[in-house]
N, C-alpha and C positions, 0 to 999 in steps of 0.2 A: 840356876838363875843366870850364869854366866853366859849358858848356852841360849837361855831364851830372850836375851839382850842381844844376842848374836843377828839371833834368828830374826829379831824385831826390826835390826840395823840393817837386815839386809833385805826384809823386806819395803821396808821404805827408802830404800836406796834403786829397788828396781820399779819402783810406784814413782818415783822422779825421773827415772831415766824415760818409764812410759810416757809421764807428763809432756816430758820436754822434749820427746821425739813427738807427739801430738802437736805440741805449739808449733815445732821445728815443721810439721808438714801444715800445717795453719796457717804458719807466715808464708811459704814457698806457695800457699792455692793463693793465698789473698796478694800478691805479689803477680801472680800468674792474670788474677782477675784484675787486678790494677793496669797491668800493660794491655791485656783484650782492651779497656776500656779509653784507655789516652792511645793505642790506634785506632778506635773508633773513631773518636772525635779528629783525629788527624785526618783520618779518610772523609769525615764530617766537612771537615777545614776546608781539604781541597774541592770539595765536590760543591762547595758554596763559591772556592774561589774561580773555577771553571762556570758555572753558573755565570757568576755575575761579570766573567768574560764575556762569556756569548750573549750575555743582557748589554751589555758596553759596544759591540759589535751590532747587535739587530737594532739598537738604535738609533746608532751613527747611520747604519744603512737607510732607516728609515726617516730619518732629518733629511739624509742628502737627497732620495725619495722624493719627499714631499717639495723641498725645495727646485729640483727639477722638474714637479710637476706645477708650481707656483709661477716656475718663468716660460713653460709651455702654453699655462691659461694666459700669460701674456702676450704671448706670439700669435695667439688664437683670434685674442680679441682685435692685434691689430692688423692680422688679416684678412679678418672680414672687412676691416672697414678698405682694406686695399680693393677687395673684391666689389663692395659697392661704389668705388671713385670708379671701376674699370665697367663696371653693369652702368654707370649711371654716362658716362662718357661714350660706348656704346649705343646707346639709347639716341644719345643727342649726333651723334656718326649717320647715323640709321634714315631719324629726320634729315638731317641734311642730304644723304644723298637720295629719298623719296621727293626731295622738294627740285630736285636737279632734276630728277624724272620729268616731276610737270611740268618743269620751262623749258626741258628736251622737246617734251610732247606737245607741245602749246607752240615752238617754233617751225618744228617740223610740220604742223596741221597749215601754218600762215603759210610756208612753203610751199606746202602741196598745192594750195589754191591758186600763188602765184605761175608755178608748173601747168596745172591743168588752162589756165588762163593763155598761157602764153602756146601751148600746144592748141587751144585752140583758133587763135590768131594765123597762127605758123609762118611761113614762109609766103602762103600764096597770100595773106593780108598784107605778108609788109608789100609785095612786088605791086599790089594793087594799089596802096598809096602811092607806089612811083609811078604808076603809068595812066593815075586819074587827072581830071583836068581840073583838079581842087588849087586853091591859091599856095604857090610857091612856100608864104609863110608859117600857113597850118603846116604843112608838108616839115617844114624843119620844126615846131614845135613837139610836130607826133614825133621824130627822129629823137630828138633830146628825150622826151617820157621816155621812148623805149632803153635808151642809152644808164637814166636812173635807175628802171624798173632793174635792168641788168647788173647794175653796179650794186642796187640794194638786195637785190635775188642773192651775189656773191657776198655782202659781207653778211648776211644773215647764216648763209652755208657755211663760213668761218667761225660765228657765233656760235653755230650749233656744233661745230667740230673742239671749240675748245670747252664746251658745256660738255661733251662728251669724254674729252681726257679731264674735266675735272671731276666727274663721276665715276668716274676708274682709278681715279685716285683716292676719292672717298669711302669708295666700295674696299680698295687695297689696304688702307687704315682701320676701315670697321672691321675686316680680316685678321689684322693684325689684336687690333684689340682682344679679339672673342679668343686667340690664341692665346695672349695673355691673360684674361681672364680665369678660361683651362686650365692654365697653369696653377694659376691661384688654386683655382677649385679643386684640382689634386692633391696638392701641396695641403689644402684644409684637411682635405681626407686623409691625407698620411699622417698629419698633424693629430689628427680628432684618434686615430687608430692607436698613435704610439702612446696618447694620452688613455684611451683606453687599458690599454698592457701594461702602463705603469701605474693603473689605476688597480687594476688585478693584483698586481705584484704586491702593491703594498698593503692590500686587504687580507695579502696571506702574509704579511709578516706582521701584521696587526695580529692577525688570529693566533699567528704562532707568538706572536711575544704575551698575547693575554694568557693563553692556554700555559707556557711556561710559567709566568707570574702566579695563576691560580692553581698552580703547583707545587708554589712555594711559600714560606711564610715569611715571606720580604713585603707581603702584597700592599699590609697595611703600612710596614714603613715605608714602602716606596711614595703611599699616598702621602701620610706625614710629609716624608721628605719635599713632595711637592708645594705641598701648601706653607712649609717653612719656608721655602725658597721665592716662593709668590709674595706671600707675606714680608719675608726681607726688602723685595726687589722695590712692591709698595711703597714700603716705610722710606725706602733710601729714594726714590722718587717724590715721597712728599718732603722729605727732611731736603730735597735739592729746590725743589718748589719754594721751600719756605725761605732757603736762602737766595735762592733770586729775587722773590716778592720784595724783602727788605733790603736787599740791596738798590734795588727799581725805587722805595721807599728813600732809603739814603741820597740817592743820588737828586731823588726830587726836591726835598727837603736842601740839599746844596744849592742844588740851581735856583730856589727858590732866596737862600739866604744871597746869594751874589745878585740876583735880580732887585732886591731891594735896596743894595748897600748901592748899587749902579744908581737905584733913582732918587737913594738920598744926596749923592754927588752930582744928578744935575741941576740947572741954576734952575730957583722956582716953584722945586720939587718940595721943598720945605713946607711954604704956605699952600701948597697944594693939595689939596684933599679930596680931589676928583678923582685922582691916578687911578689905573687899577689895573693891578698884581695880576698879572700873567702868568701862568702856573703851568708849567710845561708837561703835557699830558703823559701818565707812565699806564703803559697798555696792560692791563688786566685780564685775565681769563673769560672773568667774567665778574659780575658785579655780587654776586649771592649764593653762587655756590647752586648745590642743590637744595639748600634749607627750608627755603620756601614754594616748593614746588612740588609736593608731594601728593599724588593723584593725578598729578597734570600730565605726565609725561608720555609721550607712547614708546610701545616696546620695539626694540632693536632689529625685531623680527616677527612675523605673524608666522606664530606654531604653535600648538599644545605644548604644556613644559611637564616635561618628562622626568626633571627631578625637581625636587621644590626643596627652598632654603631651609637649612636648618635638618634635613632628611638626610638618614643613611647612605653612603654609599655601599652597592652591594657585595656581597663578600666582606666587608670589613667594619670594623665602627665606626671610620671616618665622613663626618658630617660635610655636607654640601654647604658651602662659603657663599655660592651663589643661585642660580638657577639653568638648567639645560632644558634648553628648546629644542623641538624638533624642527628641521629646517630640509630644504631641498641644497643637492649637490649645488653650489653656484648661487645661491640666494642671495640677493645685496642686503648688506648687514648695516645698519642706519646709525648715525650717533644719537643719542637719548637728548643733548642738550649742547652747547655752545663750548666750545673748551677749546684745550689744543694739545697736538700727541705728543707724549713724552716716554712712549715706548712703542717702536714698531718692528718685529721681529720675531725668529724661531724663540719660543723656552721651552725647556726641556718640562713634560708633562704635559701642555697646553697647546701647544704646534704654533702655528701662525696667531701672535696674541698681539694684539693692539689696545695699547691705556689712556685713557683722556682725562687730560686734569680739566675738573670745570670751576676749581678756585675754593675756595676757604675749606683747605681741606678734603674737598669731594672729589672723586674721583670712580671710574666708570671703567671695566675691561670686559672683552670680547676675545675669545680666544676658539681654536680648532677651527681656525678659516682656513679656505683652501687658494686666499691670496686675502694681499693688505691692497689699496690704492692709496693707503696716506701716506706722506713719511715722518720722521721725524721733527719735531719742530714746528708742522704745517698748524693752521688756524682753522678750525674748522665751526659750521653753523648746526645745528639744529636739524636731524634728517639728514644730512648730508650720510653718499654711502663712502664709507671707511674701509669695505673687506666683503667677501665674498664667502656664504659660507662652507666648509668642508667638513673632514675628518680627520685633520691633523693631528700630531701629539697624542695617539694611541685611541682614539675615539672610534668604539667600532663601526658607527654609522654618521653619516651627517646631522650634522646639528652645530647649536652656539651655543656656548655655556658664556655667560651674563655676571657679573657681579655689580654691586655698587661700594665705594668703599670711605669712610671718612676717617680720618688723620690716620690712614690703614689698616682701621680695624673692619672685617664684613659689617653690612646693614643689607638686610632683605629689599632685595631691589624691586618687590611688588609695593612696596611706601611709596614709590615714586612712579612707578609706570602705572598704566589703564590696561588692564587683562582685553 
């Protein structure tokens, strides 16, 4: 018994040593797989945090891009119009020395006649007046005519010698201009070229930062993130709105209480009950907002709309806030209604985005222009153009994405526009 007590002990003594050399290489694999796994995600770590370098860089490049190509289409615009002051001052050079022409040519014809006239007189007419036996006093009459006809024959040859250096000075100007002009006109073309090239450039870094993006799955936060960031921008633009409105509100309400306490102190003003209360006008956006104007309005831009409110955006499940239009490079971008800007500038997502408060609340953005004309603060009417459309802010093609927006939450901006 002794011995099979032995033999029991020692075989559950090597059935644990087995066990716990089994666990012993259990815990040393799963240990092994633990670290495979937190260097994965380390290499995971950094190949996000390299990512979203080179996403930090393509579009800084492409801000500055855009923004150099923003004040290009402004150098453009205002060189054409140099180019039309210089065609059109030309033009009027041009007439002036054709009209030099014809009083060149118109005195020199009176000349000629005077010339042939007198050649045909000659020498032997005038000796014949001297030596006829006409009266003494015709004889000095005929002397003096000739004496004028000569003194007018000369100052008309004077006449036509300064008509002639002033035609040569005309012509030297109209020379001058069409030089300048030239210049212009190269100067467009250099311009019009280099805006092409950085019109290229930035279409491959468009394609290359979508092509990255839709390689990653940042794509939809990325979009999130923009729409949080619109959506703040909004709110903190109406929550500024709201505090200016009241304060314009306070100040009225003051000027109004010191206006009447003035015409209860003067003499008269007591039994007087004609007076009347002058109210010192505080400028408004506008009187109603968009509230009552829905269907009335025309759209910002004539294009098909290529995303509709409330629709997917592709690649992700992030829903469209507003609507994109399809638009031409350069299209002028119209404001929907009366307002005034209270944002004009790059945002990140959006490119060239311009916002229009039109009051109680309502308010209107355009954004992926490929310039603003308004700026901040300005007043603007109804139709008036705001921005020019492009492809800014990551947009692969031209177009304008549209919103309408009240106390900053989206409203489907076809309530208020006429398709």
């Amino acid at each position: 018994m002794g011995m099979i007590k032995i033999i029991r002990f020692m075989a559950g003594s090597v059935c644990l040593i087995i066990w716990a050399v089994a666990c012993a290489d259990a815990i040393v694999e799963n240990k092994s797989e633990l670290k495979a796994i937190q260097e994965e995600i380390s290499s995971l770590k950094k190949k996000i945090q390299r990512d979203e370098k080179t996403l930090k860089e393509e579009r800084a490049t492409l801000q500055k891009t855009e923004k150099e190509l923003a004040a290009i289409n402004q150098r453009l615009a205002q060189t054409q119009i140099d180019i039309e002051k210089a065609r059109a001052l030309g033009v009027s050079l041009k007439d002036q020395a054709d009209a030099e022409r014809a009083r060149i040519a118109e005195t020199l014809s009176k000349l000629g006649d005077i010339v042939v006239s007198q050649h045909e007189m000659g020498e032997q007419g005038f000796l014949k007046l001297l030596l006829s036996q006409e009266d003494p006093g015709n004889i000095e009459r005929t002397m003096v005519y000739y004496k004028y006809l000569a003194k007018m024959t000369s100052a008309r040859i004077a006449d036509s010698r300064l008509q002639v250096e002033e035609l040569v000075q005309l012509e030297d100007r109209y020379s001058a201009q069409q030089k300048v002009l030239d210049e212009l006109l190269n100067n467009q073309k250099y311009q019009r070229q280099t805006l092409q090239d950085m019109r290229k450039k930035r279409k491959q870094e468009i394609a290359a930062l979508d092509t990255q993006l839709t390689k990653t799955a940042n794509r939809v936060g990325r979009l999130q993130e923009d729409q949080r960031r619109i959506q703040n921008l909004v709110k903190g633009l109406q929550a500024a709105a709201t505090k200016r409105r009241q304060a314009q509100a306070r100040a009225s309400a003051k000027a109004s209480q010191k206006l009447a306490v003035s015409q209860k102190k003067q003499p008269g003003s007591e039994n007087d009950n004609t007076v009347t209360q002058i109210r010192p006008v505080v400028q408004r956006v506008s009187n109603d907002g968009l509230g009552n104007l829905q269907g009335r309005l025309k759209m910002p831009i004539v294009g098909k709309i290529n995303a509709a409110y409330g629709s997917a955006k592709a690649g992700s499940g992030v829903k469209w806030n507003g609507i994109l239009l399809d638009a031409d490079d350069g299209e002028p971008v119209r404001s929907i209604y009366d307002g005034q800007i209270v944002f004009a500038d790059w945002f990140k997502g959006f490119g060239q985005l311009i916002i229009v408060d039109h009051g109680r609340g309502y308010m209107s953005l355009y954004s992926h222009n490929s310039e603003l004309t308004r700026t901040l603060g300005e007043r603007i009417k109804a139709n008036d153009v705001i921005a020019y459309a492009g492809s800014t802010g990551g947009l692969s093609q031209p177009g304008l994405y549209f919103e309408v927006r009240y106390n900053g939450e989206p409203r489907d901006p076809l309530l208020w526009v006429k398709r």
